[in-house]
C-alpha positions, 0 to 999 in steps of 0.5 A, a space after each residue: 433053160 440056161 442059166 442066162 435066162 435065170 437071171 434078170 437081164 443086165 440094166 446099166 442103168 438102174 438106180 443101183 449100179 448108177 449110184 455105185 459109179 458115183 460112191 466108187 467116183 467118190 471113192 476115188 478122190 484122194 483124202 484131203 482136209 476138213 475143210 478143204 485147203 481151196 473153195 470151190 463150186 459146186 453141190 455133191 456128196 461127200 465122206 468124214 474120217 476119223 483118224 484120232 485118239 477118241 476111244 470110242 472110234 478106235 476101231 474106224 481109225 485109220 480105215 476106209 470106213 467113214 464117221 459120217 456122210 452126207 450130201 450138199 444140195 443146190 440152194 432151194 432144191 428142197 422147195 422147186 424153183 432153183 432152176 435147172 441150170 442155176 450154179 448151186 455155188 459153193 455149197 458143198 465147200 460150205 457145207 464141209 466147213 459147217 463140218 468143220 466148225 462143229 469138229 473144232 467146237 466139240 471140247 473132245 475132238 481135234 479138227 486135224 484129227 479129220 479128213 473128207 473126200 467130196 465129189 460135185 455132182 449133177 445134182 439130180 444123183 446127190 441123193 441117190 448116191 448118200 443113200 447108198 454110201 450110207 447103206 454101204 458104211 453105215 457110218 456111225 455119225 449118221 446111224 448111231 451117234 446122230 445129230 453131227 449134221 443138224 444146224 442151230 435149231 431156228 425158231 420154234 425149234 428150240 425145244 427140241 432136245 440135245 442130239 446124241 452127238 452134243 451129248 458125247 462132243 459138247 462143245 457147240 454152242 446153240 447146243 449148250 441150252 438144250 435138254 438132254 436126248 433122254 440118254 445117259 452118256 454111259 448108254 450112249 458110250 454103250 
């Protein structure tokens, strides 16, 4: 037997190696500011970097490795009906200054102390490409300090308790009359 027939053939097209040509298009993009200096259109996939004093994520600072990922989806993508050919209009863009908003309110972190790389994406890849950027980084936002990406709990779910990340960046308001997430600051901080 030779050593091709050991392997699995070759398949350009399986999820993985699809995935990976979207992060490394992603990766591609130059930094810019969070937000974004222009609005533009589109739903896609996007990264936050840190590039502050916060002691914590000294050791990301100033690397290719983000505190955060995500992803903008086409308005009702969730629900079915938005329509294949629908323009998703600025969500993305959106999206990044709904990020923005959040790092500007946090009384321990500066918005310029951030930067992002977004690519607008046909929105069948979206979520395969998030899952890979965060198998890949494992960015710290989305697996250990989490809560950066939540919204302001609508009705009915106000009781839910503070994320981790309000509890280390206070700052947001709909946060503020949350109970606490049943963590310390200094486990947190551990």
């Amino acid at each position: 037997m030779t050593r091709q027939q050991d392997h699995k053939p070759y398949n350009p097209l399986e999820k993985r190696r699809l995935a990976e040509s979207i992060v490394h298009a992603l990766l591609e993009q130059p930094r810019e500011s969070l937000p974004p200096d222009q609005a533009f259109e589109g739903a896609g996939i996007y990264a936050i970097y840190f590039e502050g004093d916060f002691a914590l994520y000294r050791p990301i600072c100033s690397t290719e490795y983000p505190i955060y990922v995500g992803k903008a989806n086409p308005p009702g993508s969730r629900k079915g009906g938005f329509g294949l050919e629908a323009s998703p209009g600025k969500v993305l863009y959106q999206r990044l200054k709904q990020h923005a908003k959040s790092s500007k309110q946090a009384n321990n972190l500066q918005l310029i102390e951030f930067s992002c790389r977004y690519l607008v994406v046909d929105d069948i890849w979206i979520s395969l490409a998030e899952s890979l950027l965060i198998e890949k980084y494992l960015p710290i936002w989305n697996t250990i300090i989490e809560g950066f990406g939540i919204h302001d709990p609508g009705k009915g779910r106000a009781k839910q308790k503070k994320s981790v990340w309000d509890q280390l960046h206070p700052g947001r308001a709909f946060a503020h009359s949350l109970p606490p997430s049943g963590f310390s600051l200094n486990e947190i901080r551990r």
